[in-house]
C-alpha positions as CSV (number, residue, x, y, z in Angstrom):
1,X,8.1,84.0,250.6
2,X,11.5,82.7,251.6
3,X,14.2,81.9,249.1
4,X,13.8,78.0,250.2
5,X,10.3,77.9,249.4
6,X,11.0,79.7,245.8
7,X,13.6,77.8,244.6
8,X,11.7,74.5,245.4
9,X,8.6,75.6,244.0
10,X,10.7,76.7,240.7
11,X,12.2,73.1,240.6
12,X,9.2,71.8,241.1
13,X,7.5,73.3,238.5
14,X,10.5,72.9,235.9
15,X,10.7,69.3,236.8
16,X,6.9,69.2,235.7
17,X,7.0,71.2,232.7
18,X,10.0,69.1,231.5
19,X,8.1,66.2,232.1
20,X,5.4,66.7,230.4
21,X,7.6,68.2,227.0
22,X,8.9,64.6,227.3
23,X,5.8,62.2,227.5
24,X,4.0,64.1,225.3
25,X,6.7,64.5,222.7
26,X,6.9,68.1,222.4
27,X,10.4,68.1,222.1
28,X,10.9,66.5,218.2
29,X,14.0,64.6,218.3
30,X,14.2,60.7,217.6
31,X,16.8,60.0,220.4
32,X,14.7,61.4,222.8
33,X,12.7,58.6,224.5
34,X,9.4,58.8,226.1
35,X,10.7,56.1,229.0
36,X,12.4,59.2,230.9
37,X,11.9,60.9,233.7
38,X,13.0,63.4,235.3
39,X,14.0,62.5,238.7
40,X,15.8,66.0,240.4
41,X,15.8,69.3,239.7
42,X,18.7,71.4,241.4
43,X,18.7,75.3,240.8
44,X,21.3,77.7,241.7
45,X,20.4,79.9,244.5
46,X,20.8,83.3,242.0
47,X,18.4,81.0,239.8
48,X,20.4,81.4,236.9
49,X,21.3,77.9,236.0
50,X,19.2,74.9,236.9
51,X,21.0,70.8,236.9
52,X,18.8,68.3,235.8
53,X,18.6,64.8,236.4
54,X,17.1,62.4,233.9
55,X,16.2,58.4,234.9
56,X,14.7,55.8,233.1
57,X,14.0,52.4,232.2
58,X,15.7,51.8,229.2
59,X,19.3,51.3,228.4
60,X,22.2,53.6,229.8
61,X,23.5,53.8,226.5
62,X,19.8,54.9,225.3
63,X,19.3,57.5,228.3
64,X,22.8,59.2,227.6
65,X,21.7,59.6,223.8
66,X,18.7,61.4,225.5
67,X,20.6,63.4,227.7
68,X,23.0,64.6,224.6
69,X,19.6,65.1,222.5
70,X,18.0,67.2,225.6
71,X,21.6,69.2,225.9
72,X,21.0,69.8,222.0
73,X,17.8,71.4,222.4
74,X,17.9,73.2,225.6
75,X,17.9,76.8,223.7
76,X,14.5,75.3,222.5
77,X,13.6,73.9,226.2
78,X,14.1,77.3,227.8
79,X,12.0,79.1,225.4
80,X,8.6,77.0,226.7
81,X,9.8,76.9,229.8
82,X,9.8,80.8,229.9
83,X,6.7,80.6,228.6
84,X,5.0,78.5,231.2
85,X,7.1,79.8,234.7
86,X,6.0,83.1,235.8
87,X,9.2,84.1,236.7
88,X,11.4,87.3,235.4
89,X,14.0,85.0,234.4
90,X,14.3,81.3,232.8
91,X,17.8,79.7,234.1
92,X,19.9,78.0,231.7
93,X,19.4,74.3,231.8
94,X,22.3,71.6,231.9
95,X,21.1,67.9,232.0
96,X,22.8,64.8,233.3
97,X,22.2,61.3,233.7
98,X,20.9,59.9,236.6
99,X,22.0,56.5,237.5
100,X,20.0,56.1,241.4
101,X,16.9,54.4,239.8
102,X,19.7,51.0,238.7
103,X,22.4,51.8,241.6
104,X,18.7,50.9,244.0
105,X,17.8,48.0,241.8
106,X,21.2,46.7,242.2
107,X,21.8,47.2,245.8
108,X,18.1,45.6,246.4
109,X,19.8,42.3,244.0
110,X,23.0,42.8,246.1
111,X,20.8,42.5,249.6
112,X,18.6,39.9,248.2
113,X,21.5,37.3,247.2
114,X,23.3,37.7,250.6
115,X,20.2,36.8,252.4
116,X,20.1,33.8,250.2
C-alpha cells in the first residue's frame, strides 16, 4: 500500500469520524454547532499531526466559536478517534476555519452582478 493511498484513506476516515461526532452531538459543548462540516482533512506525511478544516452555514463569528470549542476538546476528539482508526498511532488534531464555502458564494455574486 503506498504512502499516498494511506494518508488519504486516514483523512478520509478522520474527516468521517469527525463528522459524524459533530451531527450527532457526541462532542458536549454548546458552542459547537451541528451546521459544520468538515470540509479538508490534511495529515502530515509522518502522520503525527493532522489540520482540519471546518465550513458551515452559519455565521463566521459562530463557526470560529466552534473551531475554539473543537481546539478545547481535541484531547477528548483523539481519544474516539483512536478508538475508531485502526492505526498504531492517532495524530494530534489542530482545527481551523474554513472560509471557501463563502469566498465561492461570493465570487458566484461577484460573476453574477458583472454579467448584469
Amino acid at each position: 500500500m503506498s504512502d499516498s493511498f494511506r494518508t488519504q484513506r486516514i483523512e478520509t476516515l478522520i474527516r468521517e469520524e469527525i463528522g459524524k461526532m459533530i451531527v450527532l452531538g457526541t462532542i458536549k459543548d454548546p458552542r459547537i454547532g451541528n451546521l459544520l462540516s468538515v470540509s479538508d482533512v490534511d495529515i502530515s506525511r509522518d502522520i503525527k499531526y493532522a489540520k482540519v478544516y471546518i465550513s458551515g452555514f452559519e455565521s463566521k463569528k459562530n463557526i470560529e466559536k466552534s473551531v475554539n470549542a473543537l481546539n478545547h476538546a481535541n484531547g477528548y476528539i483523539q481519544m474516539q478517534l483512536a478508538k475508531r482508526l485502526k492505526t498504531r498511532n492517532t495524530p494530534i488534531l489542530s482545527f481551523f476555519v474554513d472560509n471557501s464555502i463563502k469566498k465561492g458564494i461570493d465570487m458566484i455574486k461577484k460573476i453574477e452582478d458583472l454579467n448584469s
